[in-house]
N, C-alpha and C positions, 0 to 999 in steps of 0.2 A: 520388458519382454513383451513379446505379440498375440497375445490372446484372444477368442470370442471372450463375448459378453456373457455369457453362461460360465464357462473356466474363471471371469474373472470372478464372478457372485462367488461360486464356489471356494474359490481362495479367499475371499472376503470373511466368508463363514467358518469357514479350515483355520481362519488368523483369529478371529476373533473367540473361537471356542476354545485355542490354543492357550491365549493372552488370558481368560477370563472363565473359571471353573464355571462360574455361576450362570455362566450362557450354556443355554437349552435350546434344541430347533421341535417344533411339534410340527406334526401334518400328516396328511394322508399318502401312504406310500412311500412319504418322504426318506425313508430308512433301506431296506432291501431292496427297491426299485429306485430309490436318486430320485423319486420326485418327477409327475408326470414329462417335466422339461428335462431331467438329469441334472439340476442346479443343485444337489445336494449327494449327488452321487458319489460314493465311498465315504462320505464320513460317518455313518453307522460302523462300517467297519473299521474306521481308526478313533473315534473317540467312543464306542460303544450305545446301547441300545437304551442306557439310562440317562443318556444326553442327545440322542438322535433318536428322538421317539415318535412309532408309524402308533394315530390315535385313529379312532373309529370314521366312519363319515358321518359326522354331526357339527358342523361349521361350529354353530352357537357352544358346544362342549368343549371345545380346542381352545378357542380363543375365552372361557371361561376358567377351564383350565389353566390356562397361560396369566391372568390374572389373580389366581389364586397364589400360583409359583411366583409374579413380581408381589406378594403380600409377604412371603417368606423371604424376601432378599434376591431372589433372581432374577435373570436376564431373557426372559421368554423372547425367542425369534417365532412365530409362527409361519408357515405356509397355507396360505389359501389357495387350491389346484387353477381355477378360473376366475375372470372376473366379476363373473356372474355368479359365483356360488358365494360372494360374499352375506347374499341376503339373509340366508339364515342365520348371519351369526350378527346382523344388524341390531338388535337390541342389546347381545355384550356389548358391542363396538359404543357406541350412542350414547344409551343409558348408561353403562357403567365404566369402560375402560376411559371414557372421556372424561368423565366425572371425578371421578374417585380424589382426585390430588387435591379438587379445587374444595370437596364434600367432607374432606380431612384436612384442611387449611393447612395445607400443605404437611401433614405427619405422613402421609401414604405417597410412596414415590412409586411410577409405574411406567417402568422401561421394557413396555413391550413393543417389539416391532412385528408387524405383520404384514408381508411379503406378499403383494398379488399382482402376477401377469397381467398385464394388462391388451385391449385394444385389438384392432384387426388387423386383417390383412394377411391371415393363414388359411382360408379358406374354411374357418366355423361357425357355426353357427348361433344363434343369441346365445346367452348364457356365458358363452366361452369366446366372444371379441367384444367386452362392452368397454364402456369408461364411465364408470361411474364415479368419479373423483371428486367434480361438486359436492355428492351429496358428505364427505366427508371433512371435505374444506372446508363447509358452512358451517359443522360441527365444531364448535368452541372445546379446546381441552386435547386436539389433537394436531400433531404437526402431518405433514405430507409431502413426499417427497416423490419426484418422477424423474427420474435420469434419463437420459438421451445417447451418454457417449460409454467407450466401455469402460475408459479412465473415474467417473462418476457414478459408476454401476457400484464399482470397487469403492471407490472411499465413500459414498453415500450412505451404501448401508452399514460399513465401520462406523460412519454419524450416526446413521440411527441407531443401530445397536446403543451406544454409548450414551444415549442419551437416555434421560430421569424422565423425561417424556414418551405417551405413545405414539409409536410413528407408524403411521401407513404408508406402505412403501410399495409404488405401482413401478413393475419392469413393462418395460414395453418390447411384447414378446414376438414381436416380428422384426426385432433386432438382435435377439439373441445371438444369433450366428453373425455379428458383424464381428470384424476380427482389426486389433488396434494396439497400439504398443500402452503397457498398465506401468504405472509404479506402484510399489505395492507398498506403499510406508503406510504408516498411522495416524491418520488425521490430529490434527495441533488440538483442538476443543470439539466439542458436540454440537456448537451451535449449531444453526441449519445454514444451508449452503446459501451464498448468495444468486442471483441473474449473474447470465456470464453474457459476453457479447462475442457470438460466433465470428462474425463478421461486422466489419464496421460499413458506416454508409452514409450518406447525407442526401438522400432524397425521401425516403419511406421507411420506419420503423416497423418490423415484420419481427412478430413476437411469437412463440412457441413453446412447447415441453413434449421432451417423449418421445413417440415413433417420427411428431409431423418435423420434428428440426431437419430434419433428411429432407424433405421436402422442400423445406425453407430454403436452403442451402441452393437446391437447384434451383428455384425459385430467381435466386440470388445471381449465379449465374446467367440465367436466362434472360434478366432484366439488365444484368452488364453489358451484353451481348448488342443490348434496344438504346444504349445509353444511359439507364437508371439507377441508380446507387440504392442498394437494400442496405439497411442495418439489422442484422438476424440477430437475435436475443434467447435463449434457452433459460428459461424460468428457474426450473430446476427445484425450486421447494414453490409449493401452490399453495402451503398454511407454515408460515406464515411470507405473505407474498413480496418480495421487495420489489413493491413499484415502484422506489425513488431510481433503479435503475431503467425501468422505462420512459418517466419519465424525465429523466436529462435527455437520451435518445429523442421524444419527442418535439422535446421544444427545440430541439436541431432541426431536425426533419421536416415536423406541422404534420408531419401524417401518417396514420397508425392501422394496422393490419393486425390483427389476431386472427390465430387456426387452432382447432383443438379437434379431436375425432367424434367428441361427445356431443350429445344432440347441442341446437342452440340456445333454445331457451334458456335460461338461467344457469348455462352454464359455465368455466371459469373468464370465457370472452367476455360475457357480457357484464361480469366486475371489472374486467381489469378495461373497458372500457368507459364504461362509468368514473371509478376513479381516475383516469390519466383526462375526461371530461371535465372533472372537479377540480382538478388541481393542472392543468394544462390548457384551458380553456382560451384565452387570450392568442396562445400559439398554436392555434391548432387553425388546418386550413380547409381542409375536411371531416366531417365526421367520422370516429372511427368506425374502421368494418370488421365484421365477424367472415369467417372462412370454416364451415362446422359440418360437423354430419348433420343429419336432417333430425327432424323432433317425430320417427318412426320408431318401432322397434327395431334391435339389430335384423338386418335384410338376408335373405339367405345368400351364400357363399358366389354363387353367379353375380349377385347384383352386388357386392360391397365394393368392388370398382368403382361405382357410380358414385357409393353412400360417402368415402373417408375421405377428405380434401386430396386434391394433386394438383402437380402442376398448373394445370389449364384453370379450376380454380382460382389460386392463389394469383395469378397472373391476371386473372380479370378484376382481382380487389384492386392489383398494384396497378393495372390500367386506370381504375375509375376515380381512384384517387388524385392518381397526376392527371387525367383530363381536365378534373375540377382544375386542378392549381394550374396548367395552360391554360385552360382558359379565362380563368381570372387575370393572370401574367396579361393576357392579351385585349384583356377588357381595361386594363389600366394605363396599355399604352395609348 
């Protein structure tokens, strides 16, 4: 059937609270209001107020709370309203929800997933378009997931949910409204998802997650258009990262593009660059490039045009790249 991305989260959630007594949704508003985006909308009213429960605004007490409930055998889903309001609850997240399994050698399982919007492109302001997502990649103990499509909104977070692991689960909420045909089965296992390849290509490996694969995509087009074959890749889980599917991509190609909305510095580019350096190095023909928001804080709503990669962007990585490799071509004849 043809759903947005929001109808599908919420059928996700509807299926899974269905399937499993022991799943719980916590969050702010989450209950009588549906949750500042409506991703939760009516199931306070069909499964009740003692499994769709509106908790206080105290980020750090939700997701504390939610940890206590996977100590009892439960399925804590949390909601986080923005992506910037994660910080208060950064030292659960961290110090303990990360911990816990590895600090109980394995006796304490902790299946909580906690849901956060991600990114820009709605016209808000810091606090509420950021991507903070490295900083919880880097975190050992946690998996991470960022879907892109709306078929992956839906069974992602059935993975997460499912899974003995805590999953931070970033939607990228300037896709909410995109609308696409779902299947709504039950994922086979919990593992985490693998890279999928959007598109295939043989000239430039152009790798993404999240809002920018939309991007990619025309990207992809646009360079069809010049002559140039993209290979788009949508990551899809950012902990734990499957870069042996980049790189095969790479050593096809020799040349690699990464985009992310989050600043550059140390953010998920500049590992997955590194790595696909390390172990692709022989076939690589330029170095790879990063395509990033800037190392600012989020800009106000006028200027985030300028700040989130596009088009024009991406299109000057995929120029500089093949410049190098023409001109090398032509330095060897």
């Amino acid at each position: 059937m043809a759903t947005t991305m929001l109808k599908a989260l919420n059928q996700s959630l509807r299926d899974a609270l269905t399937e499993d007594e022991k799943v719980v949704l916590l969050g702010e508003d989450i209950g009588t209001l549906g949750g500042v985006f409506r991703v939760t909308d009516g199931l306070k009213k069909e499964f009740g107020e003692h499994r769709v429960v509106d908790t206080p605004l105290a980020e750090s007490g939700i997701v504390g709370t939610a940890i206590g409930l996977a100590y009892r055998g439960y399925r804590p889903v949390v909601e986080i309203q923005f992506d910037g309001f994660t910080y208060p609850a950064f030292d659960q997240l961290v110090s303990q929800l990360a911990k816990l399994h590895y600090r109980s050698r394995g006796r304490v399982k902790m299946p909580v997933t906690v849901r956060i919007p991600y990114g820009g492109g709605i016209g808000s302001p810091e606090h509420h378009s950021e991507s903070p997502e490295a900083y919880f990649a880097h975190t050992a103990g946690l998996r991470v997931f960022a879907p892109s499509s709306v078929q992956d909104a839906y069974t992602m977070l059935r993975q997460a949910i499912a899974s003995d692991d805590p999953v931070i689960y970033f939607e990228p909420k300037r896709r909410y409204h995109e609308k696409a045909e779902v299947e709504l089965a039950t994922p086979e296992n919990d593992s985490s998802p693998k890279a999928k390849v959007l598109r295939a290509g043989d000239d430039v490996t152009v790798v993404g997650y999240g809002p920018t694969t939309y991007t990619l995509m025309d990207a992809a087009q646009a360079a069809e258009d010049e002559g140039v074959s993209l290979e788009v890749i949508d990551l899809r889980s950012l902990d734990p990262l499957d870069i042996d599917t980049v790189a095969e991509s790479v050593k096809r190609t020799g040349k690699l593009v990464v985009v992310h909305e989050a600043s550059r510095t140390s953010g998920l580019g500049a590992e997955i660059c590194a790595q696909i350096t390390e172990t692709c190095f022989d076939y690589l023909e330029h170095a790879p490039l990063r395509v990033t928001g800037f190392d600012v804080p989020y800009p106000p709503s006028r200027l985030e045009s300028h700040h989130l990669p596009d088009l024009d962007r991406v299109m000057h990585a995929v120029d500089t790249v093949m410049r190098h490799h023409e001109a090398t071509e032509g330095a060897a004849k």
